[in-house]
C-alpha positions as CSV (number, residue, x, y, z in Angstrom):
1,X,111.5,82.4,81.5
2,X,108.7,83.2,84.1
3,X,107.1,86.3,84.9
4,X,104.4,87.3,87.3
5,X,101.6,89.6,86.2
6,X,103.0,92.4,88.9
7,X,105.6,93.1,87.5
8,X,107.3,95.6,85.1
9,X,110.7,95.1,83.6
10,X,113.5,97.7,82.8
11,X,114.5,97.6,78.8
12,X,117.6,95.5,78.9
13,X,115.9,92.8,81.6
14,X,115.7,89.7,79.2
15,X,119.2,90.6,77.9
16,X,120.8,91.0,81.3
17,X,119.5,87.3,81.7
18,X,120.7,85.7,78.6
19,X,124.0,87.3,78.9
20,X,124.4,85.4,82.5
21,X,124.0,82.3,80.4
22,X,126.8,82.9,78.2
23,X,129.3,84.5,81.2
24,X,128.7,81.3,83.5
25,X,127.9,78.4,80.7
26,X,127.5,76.1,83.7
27,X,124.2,78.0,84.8
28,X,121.0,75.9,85.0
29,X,119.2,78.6,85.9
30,X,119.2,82.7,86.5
31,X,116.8,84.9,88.9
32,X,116.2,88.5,87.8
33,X,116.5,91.2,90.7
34,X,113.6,93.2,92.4
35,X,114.5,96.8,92.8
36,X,111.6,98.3,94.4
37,X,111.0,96.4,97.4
38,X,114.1,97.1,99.3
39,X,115.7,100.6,100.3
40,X,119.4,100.3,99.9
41,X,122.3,102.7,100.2
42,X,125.8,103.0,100.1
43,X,128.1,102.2,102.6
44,X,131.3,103.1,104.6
45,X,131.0,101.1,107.4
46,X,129.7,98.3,109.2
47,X,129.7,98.5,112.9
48,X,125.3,98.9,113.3
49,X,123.8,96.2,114.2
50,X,120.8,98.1,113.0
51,X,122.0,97.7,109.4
52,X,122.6,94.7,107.2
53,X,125.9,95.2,105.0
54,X,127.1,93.7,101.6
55,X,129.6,94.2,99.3
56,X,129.6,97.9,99.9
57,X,125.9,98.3,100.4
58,X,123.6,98.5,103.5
59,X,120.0,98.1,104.3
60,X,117.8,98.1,107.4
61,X,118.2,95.2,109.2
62,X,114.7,93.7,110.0
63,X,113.7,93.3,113.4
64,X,113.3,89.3,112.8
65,X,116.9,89.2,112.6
66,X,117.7,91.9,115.6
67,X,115.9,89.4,117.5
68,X,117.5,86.4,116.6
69,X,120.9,87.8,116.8
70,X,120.2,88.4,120.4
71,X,119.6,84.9,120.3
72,X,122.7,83.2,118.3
73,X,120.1,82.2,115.7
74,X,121.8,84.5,112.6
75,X,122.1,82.3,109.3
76,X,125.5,81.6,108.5
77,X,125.2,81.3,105.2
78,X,125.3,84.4,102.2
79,X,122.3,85.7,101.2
80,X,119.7,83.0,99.2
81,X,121.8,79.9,100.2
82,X,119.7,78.2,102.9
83,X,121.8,77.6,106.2
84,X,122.2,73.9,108.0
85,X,118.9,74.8,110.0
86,X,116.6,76.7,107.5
87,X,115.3,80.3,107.9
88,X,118.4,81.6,105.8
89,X,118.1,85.2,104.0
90,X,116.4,85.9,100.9
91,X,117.3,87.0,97.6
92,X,115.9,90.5,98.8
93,X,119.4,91.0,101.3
94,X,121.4,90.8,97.8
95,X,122.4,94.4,96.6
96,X,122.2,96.2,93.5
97,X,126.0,96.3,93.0
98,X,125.3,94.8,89.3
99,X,127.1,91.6,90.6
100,X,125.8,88.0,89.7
101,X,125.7,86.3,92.5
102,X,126.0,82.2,93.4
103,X,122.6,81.6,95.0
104,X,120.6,77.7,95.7
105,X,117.2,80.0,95.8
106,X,115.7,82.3,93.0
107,X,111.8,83.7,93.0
108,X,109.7,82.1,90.7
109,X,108.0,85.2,89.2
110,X,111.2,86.7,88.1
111,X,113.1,83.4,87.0
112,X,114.9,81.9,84.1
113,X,115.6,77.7,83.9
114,X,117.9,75.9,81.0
115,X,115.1,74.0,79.0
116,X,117.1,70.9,79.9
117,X,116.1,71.3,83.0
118,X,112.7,70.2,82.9
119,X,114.0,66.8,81.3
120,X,115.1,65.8,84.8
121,X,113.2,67.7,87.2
122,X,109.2,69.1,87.7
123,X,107.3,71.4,90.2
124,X,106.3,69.4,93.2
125,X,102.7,68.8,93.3
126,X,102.7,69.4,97.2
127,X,102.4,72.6,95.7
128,X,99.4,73.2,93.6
129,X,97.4,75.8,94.4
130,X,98.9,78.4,96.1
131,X,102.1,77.1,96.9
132,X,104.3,79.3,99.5
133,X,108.1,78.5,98.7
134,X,107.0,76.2,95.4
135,X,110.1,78.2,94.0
136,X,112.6,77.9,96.9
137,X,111.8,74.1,96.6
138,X,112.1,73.6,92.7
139,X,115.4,75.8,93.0
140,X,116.5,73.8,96.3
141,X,116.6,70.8,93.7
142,X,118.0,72.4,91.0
143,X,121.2,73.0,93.1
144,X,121.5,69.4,93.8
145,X,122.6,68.8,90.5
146,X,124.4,72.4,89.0
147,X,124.3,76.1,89.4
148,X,121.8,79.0,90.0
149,X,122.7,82.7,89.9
150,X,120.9,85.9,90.5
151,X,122.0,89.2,88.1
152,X,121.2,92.0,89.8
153,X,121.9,94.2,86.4
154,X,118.6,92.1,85.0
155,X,116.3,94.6,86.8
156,X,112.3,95.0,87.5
157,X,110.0,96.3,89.6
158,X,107.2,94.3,91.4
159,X,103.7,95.8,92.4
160,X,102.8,93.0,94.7
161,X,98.5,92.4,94.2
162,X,97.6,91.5,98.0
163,X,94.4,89.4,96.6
164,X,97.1,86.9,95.3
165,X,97.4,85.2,98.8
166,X,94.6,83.1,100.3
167,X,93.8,83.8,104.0
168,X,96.2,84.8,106.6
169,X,95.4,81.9,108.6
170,X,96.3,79.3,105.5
171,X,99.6,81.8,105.0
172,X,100.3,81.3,108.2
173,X,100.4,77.4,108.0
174,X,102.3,77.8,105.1
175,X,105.2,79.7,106.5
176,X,105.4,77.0,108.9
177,X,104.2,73.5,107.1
178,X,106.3,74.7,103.9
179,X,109.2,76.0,105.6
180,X,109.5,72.5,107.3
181,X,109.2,71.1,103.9
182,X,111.5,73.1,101.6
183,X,114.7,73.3,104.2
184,X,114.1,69.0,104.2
185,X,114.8,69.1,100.6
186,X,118.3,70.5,101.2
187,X,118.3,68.8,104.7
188,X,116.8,65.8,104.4
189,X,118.3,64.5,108.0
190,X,119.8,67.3,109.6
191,X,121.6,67.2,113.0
192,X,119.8,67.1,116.3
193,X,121.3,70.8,116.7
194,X,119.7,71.5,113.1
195,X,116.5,70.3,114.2
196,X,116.9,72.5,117.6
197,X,117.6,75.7,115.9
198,X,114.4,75.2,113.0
199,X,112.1,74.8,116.0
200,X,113.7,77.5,118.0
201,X,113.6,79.6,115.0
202,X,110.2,79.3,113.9
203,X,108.7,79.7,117.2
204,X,110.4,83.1,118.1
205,X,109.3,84.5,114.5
206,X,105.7,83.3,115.8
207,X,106.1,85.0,119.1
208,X,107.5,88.0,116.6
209,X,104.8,87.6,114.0
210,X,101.9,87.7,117.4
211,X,103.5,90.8,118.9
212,X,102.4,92.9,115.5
213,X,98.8,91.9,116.5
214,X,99.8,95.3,119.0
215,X,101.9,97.0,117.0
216,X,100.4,97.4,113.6
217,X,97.5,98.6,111.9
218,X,96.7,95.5,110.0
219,X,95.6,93.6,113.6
220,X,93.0,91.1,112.1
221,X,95.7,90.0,109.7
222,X,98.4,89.6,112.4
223,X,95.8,87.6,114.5
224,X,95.0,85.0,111.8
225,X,98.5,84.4,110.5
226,X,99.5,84.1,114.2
227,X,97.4,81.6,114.8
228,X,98.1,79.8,111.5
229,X,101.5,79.8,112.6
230,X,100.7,78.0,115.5
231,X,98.4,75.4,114.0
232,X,101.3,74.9,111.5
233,X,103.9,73.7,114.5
234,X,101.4,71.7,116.3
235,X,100.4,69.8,113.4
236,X,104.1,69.3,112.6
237,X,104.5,67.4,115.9
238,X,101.6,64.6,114.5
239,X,101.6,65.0,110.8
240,X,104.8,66.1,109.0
241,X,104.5,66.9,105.4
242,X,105.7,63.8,102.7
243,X,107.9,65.1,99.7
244,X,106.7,64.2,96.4
């Protein structure tokens, strides 16, 4: 099991995990579920497009995904199962219904792996460092060969430490350089409508991510992940990254 240092866990968390293990035996690996990060409530309908709903539950649709509905650029995929052209949903758009849930992704800093899993597979060292999406790739792999699952009774809070990250502008290349690399793991030669829709994709969440350099406080820190985003797609046009 793997923790990070931000987080706090409710009493039965390391229970709720093992007890996935013994309801699906074919489980390779479990995440745990974040419950401070996203406001959910209830639902009885499901006609805003203002919302995200789920097995009974809603959420505030982000306006990433406002804009690329607009465009025909939704995921078509569930929730932490990476879509044909990458930039699928994250754990975070699971709710806390107290389901477990058939995911390919889980977060690293709140995840669970069978000790046989190691025998066959390691972290990528494209990663070192600080690795943006190290655990979307290692989890990426792990559902090439059996199943992951998120319990969303196995519960924790996380008080995310901003120093963690490096720069915006290295975030920024990140998002982009990693993103390329993780959805080529699952993807490794997608179609020429695939490779269409990642590009569109990326650039309009740039062209997003640069409008916030107006429209929020934190404008230095929009400015250099901004940029970093664009670095990140011009150098994928010369220098595209190489798995390990």
């Amino acid at each position: 099991m793997f923790l990070d240092d931000d987080v706090v866990l409710e009493t039965n968390y390391f229970k709720a995990l093992l007890n996935t293990y013994k309801i699906h035996e074919d489980a390779l690996a479990v995440g745990g579920y974040i419950t401070n990060e996203v406001h959910w409530e209830k639902s009885s309908s499901s006609n805003s497009k203002d919302k995200f709903y789920i097995d009974g539950w809603q959420r505030s649709e982000p306006t990433r995904f406002k804009v690329r509905r607009w465009f025909g650029l939704l995921t078509d995929t569930p929730p932490a199962v990476l879509p044909s052209f990458g930039h699928g949903r994250s754990v975070s758009f699971l709710p806390p219904s107290g389901n477990i849930y058939g995911v390919e992704q889980i977060m690293g800093g709140v995840s669970s792996y069978r000790k046989d899993v190691f025998e066959k597979l390691t972290f990528s060292t494209y990663f070192e460092g600080y690795g943006l999406y190290e655990d979307t790739d290692f989890s990426l792999r792990i559902a090439k060969i059996g199943k992951l699952y998120v319990n969303t009774n196995a519960k924790l809070t996380h008080y995310h430490e901003p120093s963690g990250r490096p720069n915006y502008f290295k975030y920024g290349v990140m998002v982009i350089r990693n993103g390329w690399y993780v959805w080529r793991v699952k993807y490794p030669k997608p179609s020429f409508k695939a490779r269409i829709k990642w590009n569109t994709t990326a650039g309009l969440l740039t062209l997003i991510r640069i409008t916030n350099i107006a429209n929020t406080k934190n404008r230095i820190l929009a400015l250099q992940e901004s940029v970093g985003r664009l670095w990140g797609l011009f150098t994928l046009i010369f220098s595209k990254p190489k798995h390990q």
